[in-house]
PDB file with SEQRES, HELIX, SHEET and CRYST1 records, atoms N, CA, C and O in Angstrom:
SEQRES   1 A   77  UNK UNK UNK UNK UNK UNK UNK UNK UNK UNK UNK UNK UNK          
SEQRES   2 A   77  UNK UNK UNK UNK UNK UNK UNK UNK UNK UNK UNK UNK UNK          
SEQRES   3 A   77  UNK UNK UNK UNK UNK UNK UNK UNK UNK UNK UNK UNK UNK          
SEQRES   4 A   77  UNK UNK UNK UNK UNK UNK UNK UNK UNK UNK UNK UNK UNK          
SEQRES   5 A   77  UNK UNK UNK UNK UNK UNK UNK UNK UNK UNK UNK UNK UNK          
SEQRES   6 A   77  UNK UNK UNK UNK UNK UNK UNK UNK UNK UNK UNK UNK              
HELIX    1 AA1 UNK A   15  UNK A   24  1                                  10    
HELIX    2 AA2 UNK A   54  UNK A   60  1                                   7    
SHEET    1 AA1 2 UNK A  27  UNK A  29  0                                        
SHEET    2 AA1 2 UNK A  49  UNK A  51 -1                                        
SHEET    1 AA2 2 UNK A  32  UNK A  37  0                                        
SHEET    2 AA2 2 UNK A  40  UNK A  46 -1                                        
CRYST1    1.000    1.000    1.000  90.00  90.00  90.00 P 1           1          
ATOM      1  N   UNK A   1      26.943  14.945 -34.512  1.00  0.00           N  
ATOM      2  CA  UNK A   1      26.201  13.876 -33.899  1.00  0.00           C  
ATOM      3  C   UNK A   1      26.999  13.333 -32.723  1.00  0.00           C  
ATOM      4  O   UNK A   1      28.153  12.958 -32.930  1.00  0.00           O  
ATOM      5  N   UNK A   2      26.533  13.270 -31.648  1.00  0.00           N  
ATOM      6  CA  UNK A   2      27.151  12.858 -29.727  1.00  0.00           C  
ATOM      7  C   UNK A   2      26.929  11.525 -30.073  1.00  0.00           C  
ATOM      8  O   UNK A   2      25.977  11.130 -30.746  1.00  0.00           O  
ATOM      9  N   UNK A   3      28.148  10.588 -29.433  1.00  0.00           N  
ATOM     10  CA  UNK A   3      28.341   9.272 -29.582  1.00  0.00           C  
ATOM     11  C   UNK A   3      26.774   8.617 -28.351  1.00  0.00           C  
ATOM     12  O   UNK A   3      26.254   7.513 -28.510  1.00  0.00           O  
ATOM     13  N   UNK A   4      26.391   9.501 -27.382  1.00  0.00           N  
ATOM     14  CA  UNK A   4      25.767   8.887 -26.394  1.00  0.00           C  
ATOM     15  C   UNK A   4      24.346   8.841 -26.915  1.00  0.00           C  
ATOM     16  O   UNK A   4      24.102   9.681 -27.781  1.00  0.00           O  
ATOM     17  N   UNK A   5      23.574   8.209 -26.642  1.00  0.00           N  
ATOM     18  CA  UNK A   5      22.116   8.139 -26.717  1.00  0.00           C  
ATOM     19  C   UNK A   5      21.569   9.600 -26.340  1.00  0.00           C  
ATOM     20  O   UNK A   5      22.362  10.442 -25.918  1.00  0.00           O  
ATOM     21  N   UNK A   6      20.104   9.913 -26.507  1.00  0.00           N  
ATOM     22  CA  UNK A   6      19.670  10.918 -25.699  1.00  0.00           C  
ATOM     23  C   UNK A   6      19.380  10.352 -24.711  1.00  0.00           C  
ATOM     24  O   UNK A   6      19.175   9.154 -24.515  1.00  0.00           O  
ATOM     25  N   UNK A   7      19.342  11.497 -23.821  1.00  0.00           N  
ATOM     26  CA  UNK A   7      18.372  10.886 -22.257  1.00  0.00           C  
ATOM     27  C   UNK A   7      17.272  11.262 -21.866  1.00  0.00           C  
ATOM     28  O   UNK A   7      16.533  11.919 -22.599  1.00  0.00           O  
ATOM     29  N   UNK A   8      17.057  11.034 -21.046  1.00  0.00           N  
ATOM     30  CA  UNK A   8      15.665  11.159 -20.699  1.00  0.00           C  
ATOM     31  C   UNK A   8      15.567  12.464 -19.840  1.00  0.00           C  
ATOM     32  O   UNK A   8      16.519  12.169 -19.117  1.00  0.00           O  
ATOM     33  N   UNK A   9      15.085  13.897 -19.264  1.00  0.00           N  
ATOM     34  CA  UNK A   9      15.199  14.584 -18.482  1.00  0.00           C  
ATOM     35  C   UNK A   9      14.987  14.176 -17.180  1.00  0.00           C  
ATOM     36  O   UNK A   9      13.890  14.162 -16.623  1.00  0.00           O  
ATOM     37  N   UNK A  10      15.971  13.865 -16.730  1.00  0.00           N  
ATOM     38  CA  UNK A  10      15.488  13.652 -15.075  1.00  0.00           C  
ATOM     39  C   UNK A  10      14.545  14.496 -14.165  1.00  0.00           C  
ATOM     40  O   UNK A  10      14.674  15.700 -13.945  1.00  0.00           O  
ATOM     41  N   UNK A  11      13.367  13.499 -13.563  1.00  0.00           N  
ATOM     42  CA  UNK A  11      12.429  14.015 -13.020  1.00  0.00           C  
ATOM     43  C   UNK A  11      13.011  13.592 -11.132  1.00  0.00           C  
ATOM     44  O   UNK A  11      13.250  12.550 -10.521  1.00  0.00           O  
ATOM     45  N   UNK A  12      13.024  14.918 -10.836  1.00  0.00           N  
ATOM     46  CA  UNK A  12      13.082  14.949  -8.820  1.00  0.00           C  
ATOM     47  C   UNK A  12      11.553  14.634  -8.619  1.00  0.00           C  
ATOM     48  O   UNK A  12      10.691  15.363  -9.110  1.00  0.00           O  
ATOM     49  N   UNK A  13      11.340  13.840  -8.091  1.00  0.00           N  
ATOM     50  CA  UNK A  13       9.961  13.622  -7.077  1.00  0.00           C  
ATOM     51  C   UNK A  13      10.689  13.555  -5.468  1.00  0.00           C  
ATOM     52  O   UNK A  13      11.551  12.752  -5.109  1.00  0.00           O  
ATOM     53  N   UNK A  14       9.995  14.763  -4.557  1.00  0.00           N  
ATOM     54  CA  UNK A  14      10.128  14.486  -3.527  1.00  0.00           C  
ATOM     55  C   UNK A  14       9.424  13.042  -2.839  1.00  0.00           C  
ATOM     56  O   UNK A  14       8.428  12.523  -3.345  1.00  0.00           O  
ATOM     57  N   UNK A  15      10.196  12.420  -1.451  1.00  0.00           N  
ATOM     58  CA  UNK A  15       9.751  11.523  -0.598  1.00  0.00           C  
ATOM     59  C   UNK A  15       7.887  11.900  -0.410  1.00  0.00           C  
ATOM     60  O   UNK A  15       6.950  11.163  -0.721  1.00  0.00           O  
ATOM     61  N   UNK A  16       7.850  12.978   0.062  1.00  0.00           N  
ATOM     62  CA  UNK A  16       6.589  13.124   0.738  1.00  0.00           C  
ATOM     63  C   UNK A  16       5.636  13.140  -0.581  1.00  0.00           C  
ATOM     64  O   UNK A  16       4.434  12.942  -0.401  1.00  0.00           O  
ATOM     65  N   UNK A  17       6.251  13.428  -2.253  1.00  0.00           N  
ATOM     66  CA  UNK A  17       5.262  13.494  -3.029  1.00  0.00           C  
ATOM     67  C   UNK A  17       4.692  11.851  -2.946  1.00  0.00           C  
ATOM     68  O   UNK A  17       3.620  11.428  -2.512  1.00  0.00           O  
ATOM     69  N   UNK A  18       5.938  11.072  -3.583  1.00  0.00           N  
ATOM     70  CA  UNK A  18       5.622   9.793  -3.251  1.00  0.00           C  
ATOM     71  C   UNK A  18       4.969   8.980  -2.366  1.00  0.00           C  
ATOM     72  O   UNK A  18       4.273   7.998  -2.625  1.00  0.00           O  
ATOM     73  N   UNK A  19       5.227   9.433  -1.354  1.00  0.00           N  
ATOM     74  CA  UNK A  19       3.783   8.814  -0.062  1.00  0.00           C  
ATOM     75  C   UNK A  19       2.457   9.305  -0.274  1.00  0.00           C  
ATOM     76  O   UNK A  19       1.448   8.710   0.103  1.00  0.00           O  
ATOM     77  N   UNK A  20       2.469  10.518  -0.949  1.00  0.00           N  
ATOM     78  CA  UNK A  20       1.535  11.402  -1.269  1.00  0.00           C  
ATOM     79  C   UNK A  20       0.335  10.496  -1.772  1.00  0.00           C  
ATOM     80  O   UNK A  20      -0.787  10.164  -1.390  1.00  0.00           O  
ATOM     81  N   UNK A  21       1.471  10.206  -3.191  1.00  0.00           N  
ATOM     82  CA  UNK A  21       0.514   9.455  -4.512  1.00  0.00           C  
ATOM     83  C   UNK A  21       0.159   8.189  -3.745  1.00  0.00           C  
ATOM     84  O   UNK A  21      -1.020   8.111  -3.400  1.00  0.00           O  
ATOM     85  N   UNK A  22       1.002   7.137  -3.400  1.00  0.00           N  
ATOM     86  CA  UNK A  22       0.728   6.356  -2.754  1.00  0.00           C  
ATOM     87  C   UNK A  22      -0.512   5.983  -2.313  1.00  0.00           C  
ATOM     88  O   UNK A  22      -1.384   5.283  -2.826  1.00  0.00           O  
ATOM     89  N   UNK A  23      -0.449   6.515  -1.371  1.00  0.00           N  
ATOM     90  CA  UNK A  23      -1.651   6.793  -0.074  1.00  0.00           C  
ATOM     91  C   UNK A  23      -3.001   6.904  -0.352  1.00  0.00           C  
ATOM     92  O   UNK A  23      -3.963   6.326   0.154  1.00  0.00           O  
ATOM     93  N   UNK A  24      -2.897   8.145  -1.669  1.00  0.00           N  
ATOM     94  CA  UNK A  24      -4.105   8.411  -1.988  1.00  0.00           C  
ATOM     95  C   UNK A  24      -4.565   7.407  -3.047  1.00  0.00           C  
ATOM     96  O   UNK A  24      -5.766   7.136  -3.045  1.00  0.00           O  
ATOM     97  N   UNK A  25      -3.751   6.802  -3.978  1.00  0.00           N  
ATOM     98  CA  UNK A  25      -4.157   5.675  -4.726  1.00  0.00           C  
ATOM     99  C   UNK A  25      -4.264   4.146  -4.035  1.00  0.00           C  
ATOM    100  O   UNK A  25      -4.591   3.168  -4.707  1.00  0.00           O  
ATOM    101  N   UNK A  26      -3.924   4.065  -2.510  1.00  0.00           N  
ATOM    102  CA  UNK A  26      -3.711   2.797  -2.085  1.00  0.00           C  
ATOM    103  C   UNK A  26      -2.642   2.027  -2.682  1.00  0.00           C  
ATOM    104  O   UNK A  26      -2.433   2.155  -3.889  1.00  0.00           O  
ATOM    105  N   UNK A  27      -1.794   1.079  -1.835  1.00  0.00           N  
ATOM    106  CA  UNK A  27      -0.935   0.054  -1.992  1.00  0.00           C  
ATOM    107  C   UNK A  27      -1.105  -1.246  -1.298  1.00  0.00           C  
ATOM    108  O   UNK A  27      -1.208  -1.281  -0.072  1.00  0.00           O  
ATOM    109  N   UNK A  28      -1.150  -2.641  -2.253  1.00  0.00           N  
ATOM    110  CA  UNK A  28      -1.359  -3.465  -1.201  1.00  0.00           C  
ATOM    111  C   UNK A  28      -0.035  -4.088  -1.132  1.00  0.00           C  
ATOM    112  O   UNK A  28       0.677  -3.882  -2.114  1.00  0.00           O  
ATOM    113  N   UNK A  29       0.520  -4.904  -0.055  1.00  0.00           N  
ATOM    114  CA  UNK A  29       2.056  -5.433   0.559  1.00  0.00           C  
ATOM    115  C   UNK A  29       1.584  -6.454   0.569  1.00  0.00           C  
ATOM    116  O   UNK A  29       0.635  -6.594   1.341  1.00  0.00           O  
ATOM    117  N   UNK A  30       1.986  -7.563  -0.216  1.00  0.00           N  
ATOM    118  CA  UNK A  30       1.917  -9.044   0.168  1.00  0.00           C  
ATOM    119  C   UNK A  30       3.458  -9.611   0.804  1.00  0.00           C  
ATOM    120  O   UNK A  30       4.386  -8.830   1.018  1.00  0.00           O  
ATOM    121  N   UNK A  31       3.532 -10.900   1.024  1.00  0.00           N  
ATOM    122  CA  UNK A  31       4.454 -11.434   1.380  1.00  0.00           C  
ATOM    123  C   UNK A  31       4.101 -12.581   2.106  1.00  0.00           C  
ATOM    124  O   UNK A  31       3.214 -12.451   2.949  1.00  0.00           O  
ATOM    125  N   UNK A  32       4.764 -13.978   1.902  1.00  0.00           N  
ATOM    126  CA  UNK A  32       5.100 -15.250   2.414  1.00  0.00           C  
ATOM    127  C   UNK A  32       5.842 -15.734   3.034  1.00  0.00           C  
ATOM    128  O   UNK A  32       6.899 -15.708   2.403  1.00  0.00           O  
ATOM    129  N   UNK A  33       6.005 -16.324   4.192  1.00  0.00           N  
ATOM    130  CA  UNK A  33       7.254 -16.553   4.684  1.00  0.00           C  
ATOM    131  C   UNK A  33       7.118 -18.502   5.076  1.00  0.00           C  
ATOM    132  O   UNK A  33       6.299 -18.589   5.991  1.00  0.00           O  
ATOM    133  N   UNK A  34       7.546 -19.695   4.752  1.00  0.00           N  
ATOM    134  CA  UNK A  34       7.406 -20.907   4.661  1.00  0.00           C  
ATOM    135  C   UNK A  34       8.683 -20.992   5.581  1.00  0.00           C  
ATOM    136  O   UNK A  34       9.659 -20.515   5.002  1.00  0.00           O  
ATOM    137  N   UNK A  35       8.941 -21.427   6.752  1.00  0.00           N  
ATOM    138  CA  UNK A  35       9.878 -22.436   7.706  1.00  0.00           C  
ATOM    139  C   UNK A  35       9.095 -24.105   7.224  1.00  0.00           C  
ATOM    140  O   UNK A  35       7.940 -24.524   7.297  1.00  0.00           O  
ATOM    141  N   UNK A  36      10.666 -24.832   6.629  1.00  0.00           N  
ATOM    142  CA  UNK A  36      10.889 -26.099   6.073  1.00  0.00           C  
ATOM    143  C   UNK A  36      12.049 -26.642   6.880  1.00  0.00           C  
ATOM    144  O   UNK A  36      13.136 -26.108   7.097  1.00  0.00           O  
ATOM    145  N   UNK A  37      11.679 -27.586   7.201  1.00  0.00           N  
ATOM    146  CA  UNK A  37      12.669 -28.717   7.774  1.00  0.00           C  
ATOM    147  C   UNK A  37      12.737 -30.268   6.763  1.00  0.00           C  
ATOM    148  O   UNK A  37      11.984 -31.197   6.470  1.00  0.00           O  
ATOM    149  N   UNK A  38      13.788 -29.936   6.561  1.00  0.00           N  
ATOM    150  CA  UNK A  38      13.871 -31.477   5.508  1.00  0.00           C  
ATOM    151  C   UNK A  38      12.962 -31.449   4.696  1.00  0.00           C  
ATOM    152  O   UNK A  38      12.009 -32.228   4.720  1.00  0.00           O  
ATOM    153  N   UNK A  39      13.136 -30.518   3.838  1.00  0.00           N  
ATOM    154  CA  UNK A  39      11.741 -30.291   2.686  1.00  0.00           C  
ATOM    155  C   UNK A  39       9.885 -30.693   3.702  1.00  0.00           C  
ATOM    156  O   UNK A  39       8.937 -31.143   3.058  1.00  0.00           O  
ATOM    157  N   UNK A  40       9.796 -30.474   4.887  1.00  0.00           N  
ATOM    158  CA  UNK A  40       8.624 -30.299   4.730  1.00  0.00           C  
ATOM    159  C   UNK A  40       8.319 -29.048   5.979  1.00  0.00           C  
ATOM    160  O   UNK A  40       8.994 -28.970   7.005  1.00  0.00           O  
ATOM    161  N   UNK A  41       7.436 -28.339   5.720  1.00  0.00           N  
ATOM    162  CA  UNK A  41       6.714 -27.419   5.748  1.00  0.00           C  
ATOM    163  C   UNK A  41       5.989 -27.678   7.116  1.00  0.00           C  
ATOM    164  O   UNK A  41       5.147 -28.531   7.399  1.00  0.00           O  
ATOM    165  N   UNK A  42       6.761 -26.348   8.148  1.00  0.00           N  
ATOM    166  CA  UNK A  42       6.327 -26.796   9.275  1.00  0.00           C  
ATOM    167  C   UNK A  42       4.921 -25.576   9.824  1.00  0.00           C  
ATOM    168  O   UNK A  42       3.787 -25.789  10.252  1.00  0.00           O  
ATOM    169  N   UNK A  43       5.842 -24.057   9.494  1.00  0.00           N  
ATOM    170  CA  UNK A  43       5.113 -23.005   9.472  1.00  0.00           C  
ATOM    171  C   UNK A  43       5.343 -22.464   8.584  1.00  0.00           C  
ATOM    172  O   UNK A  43       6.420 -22.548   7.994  1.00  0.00           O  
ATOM    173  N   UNK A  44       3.943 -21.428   8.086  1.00  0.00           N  
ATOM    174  CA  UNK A  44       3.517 -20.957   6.694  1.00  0.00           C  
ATOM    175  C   UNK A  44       2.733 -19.737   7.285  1.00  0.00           C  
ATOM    176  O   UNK A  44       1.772 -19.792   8.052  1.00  0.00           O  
ATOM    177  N   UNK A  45       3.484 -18.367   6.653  1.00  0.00           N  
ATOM    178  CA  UNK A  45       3.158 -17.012   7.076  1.00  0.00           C  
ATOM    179  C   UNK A  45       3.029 -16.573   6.230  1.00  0.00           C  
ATOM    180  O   UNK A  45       3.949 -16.213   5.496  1.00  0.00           O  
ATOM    181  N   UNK A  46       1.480 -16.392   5.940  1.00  0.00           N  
ATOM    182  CA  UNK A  46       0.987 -14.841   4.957  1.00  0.00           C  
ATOM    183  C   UNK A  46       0.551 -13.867   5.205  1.00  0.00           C  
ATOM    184  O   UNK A  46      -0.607 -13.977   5.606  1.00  0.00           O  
ATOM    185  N   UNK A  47       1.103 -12.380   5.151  1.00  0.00           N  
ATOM    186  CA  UNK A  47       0.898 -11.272   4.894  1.00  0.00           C  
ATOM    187  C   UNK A  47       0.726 -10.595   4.035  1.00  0.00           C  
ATOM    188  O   UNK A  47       1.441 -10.522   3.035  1.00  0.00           O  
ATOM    189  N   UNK A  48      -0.284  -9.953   4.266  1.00  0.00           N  
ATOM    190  CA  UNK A  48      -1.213  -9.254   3.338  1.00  0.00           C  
ATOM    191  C   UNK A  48      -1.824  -7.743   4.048  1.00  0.00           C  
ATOM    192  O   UNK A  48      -2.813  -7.645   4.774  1.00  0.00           O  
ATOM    193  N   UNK A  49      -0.993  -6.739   3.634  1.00  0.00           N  
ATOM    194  CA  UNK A  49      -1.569  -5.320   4.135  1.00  0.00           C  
ATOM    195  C   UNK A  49      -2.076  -4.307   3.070  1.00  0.00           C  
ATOM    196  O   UNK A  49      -2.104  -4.405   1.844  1.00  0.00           O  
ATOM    197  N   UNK A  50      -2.361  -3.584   3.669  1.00  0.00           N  
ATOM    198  CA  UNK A  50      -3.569  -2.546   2.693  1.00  0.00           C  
ATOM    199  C   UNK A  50      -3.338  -1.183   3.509  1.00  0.00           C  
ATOM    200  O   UNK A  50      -3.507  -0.945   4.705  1.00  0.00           O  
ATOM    201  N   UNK A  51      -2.744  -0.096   2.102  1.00  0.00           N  
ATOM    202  CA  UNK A  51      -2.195   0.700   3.027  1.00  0.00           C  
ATOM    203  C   UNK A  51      -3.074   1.594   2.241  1.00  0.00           C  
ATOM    204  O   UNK A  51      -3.462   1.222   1.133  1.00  0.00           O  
ATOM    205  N   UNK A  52      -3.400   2.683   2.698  1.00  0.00           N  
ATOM    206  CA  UNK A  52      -3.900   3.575   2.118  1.00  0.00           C  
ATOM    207  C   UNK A  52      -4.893   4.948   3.109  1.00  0.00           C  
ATOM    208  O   UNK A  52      -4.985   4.636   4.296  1.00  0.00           O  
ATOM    209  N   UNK A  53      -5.434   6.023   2.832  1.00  0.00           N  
ATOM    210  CA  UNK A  53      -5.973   6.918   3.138  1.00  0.00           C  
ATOM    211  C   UNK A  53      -7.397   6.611   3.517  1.00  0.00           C  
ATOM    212  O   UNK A  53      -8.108   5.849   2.862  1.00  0.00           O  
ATOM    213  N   UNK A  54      -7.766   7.222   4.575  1.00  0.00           N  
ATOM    214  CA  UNK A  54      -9.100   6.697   5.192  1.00  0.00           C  
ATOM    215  C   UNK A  54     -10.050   7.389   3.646  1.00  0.00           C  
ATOM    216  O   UNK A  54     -10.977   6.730   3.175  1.00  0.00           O  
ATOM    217  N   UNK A  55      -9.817   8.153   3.299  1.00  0.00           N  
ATOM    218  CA  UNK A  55     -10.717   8.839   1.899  1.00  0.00           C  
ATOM    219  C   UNK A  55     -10.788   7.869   0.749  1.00  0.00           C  
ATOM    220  O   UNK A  55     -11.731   7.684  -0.021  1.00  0.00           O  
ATOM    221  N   UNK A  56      -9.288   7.128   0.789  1.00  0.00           N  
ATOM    222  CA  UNK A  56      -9.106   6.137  -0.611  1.00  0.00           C  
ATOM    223  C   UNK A  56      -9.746   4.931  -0.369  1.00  0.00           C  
ATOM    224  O   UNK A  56     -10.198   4.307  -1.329  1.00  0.00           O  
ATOM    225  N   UNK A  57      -9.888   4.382   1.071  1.00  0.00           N  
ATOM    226  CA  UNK A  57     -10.582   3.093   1.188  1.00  0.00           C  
ATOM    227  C   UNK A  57     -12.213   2.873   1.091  1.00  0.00           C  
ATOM    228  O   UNK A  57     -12.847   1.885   0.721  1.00  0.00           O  
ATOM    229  N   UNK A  58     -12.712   4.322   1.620  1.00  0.00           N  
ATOM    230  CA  UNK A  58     -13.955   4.693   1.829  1.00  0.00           C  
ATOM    231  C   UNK A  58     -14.365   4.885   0.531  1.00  0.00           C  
ATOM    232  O   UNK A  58     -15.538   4.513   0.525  1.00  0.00           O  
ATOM    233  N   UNK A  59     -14.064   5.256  -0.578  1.00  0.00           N  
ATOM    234  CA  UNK A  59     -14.307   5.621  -2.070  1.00  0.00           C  
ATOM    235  C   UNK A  59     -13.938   4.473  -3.037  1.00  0.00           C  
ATOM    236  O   UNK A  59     -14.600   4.199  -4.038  1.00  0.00           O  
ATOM    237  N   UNK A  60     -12.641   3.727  -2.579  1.00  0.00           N  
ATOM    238  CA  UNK A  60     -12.748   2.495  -3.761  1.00  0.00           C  
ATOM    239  C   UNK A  60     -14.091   1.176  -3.119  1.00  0.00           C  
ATOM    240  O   UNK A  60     -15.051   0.732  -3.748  1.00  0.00           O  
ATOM    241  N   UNK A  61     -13.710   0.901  -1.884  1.00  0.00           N  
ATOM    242  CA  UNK A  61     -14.049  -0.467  -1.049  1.00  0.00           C  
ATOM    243  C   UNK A  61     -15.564   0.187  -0.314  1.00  0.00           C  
ATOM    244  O   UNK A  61     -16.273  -0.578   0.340  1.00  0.00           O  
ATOM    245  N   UNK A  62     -15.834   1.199  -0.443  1.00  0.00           N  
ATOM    246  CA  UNK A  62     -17.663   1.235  -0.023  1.00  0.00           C  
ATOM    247  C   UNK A  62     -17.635   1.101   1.575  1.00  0.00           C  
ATOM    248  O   UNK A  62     -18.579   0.574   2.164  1.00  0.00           O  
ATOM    249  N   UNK A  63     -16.730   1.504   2.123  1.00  0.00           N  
ATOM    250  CA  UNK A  63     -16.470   1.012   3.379  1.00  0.00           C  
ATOM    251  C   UNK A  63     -16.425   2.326   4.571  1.00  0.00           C  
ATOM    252  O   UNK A  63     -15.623   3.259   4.525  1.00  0.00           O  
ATOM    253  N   UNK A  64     -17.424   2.146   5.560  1.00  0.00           N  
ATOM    254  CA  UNK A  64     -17.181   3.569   6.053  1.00  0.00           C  
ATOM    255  C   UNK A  64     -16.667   3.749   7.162  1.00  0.00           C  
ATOM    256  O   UNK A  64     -17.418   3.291   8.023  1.00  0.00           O  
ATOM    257  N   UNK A  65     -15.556   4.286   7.683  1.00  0.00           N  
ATOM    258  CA  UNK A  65     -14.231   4.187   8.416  1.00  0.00           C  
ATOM    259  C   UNK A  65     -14.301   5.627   8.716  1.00  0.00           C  
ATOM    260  O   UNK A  65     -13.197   5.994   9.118  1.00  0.00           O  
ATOM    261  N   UNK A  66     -14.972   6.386   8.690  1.00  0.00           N  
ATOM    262  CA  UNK A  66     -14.666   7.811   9.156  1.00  0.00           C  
ATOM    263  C   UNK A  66     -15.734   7.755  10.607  1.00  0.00           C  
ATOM    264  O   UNK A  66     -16.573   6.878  10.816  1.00  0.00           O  
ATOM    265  N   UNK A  67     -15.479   8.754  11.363  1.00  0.00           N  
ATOM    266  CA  UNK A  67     -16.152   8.385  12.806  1.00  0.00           C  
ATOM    267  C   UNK A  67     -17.428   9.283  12.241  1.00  0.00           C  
ATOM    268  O   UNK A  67     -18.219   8.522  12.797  1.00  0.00           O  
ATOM    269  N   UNK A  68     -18.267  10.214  11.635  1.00  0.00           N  
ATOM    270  CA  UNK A  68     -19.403  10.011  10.873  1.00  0.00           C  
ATOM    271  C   UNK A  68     -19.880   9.140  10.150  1.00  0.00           C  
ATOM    272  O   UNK A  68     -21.061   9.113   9.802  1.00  0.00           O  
ATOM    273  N   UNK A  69     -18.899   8.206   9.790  1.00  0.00           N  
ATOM    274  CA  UNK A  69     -19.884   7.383   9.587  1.00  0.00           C  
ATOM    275  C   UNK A  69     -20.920   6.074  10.220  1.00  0.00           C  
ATOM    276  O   UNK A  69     -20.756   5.982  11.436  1.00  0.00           O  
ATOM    277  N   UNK A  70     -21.787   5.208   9.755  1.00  0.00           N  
ATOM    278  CA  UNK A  70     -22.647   4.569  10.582  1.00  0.00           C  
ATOM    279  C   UNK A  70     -21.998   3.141  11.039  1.00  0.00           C  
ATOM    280  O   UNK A  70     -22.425   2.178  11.676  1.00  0.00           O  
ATOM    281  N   UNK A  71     -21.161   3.361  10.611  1.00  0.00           N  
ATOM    282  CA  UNK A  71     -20.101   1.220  11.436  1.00  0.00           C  
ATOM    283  C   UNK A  71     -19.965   2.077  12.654  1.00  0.00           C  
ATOM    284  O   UNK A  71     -20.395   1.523  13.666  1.00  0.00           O  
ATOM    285  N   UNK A  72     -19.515   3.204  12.820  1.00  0.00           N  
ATOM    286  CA  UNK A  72     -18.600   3.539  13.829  1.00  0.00           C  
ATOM    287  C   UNK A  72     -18.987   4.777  14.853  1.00  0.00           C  
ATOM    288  O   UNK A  72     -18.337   5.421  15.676  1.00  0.00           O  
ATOM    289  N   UNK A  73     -20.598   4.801  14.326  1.00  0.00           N  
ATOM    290  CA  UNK A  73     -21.669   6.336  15.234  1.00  0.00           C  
ATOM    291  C   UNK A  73     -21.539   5.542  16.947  1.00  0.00           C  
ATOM    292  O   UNK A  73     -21.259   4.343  16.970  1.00  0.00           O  
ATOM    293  N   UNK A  74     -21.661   5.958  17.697  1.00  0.00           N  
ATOM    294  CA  UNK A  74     -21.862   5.636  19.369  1.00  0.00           C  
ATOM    295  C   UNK A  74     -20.181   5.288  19.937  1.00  0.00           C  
ATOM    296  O   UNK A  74     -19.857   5.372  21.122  1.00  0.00           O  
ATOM    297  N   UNK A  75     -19.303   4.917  18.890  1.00  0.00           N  
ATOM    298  CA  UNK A  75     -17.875   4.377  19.398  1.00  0.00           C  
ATOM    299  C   UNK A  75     -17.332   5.059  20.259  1.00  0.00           C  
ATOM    300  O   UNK A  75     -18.051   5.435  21.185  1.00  0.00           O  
ATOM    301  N   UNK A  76     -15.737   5.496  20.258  1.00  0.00           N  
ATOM    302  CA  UNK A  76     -15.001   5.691  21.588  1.00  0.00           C  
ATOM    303  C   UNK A  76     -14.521   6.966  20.240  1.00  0.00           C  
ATOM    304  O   UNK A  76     -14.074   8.088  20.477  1.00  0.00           O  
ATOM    305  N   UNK A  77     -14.677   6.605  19.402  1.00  0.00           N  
ATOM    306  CA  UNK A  77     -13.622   7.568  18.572  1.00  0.00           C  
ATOM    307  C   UNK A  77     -14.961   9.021  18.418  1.00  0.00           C  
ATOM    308  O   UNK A  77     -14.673  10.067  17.837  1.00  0.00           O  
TER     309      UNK A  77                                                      
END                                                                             
């Protein structure tokens, strides 16, 4: 009997798999940023992004973003 625990098999995921999954499942980025002077609150910054694949937004959010589709028929694109 080995004094150490078992482990777990380490799994390699490449970078590009990871953007991969990402992308295609969507990620949203929040973040706040509050500038205070003497405890009060002068400016107040929220960010909020939505990252994801023109296929993943169009299929979760009903939203049509491809240049076939009809938001965007006559455009520049």
């Amino acid at each position: 009997m080995s004094a150490h625990p078992t482990r777990q098999p380490k799994h390699d995921v490449a970078l590009l798999d990871l953007v991969d999954r990402l992308i295609d499942g969507g990620v949203v980025i929040g973040g706040d940023i509050t500038l205070a002077v003497a405890d009060v609150d002068l400016v107040h910054v929220g960010l909020r992004a939505l990252i994801g694949s023109v296929e993943t937004i169009e299929r979760d959010l009903g939203v049509a973003l491809s240049a076939s589709g009809p938001a965007l028929k006559g455009s520049a694109l």
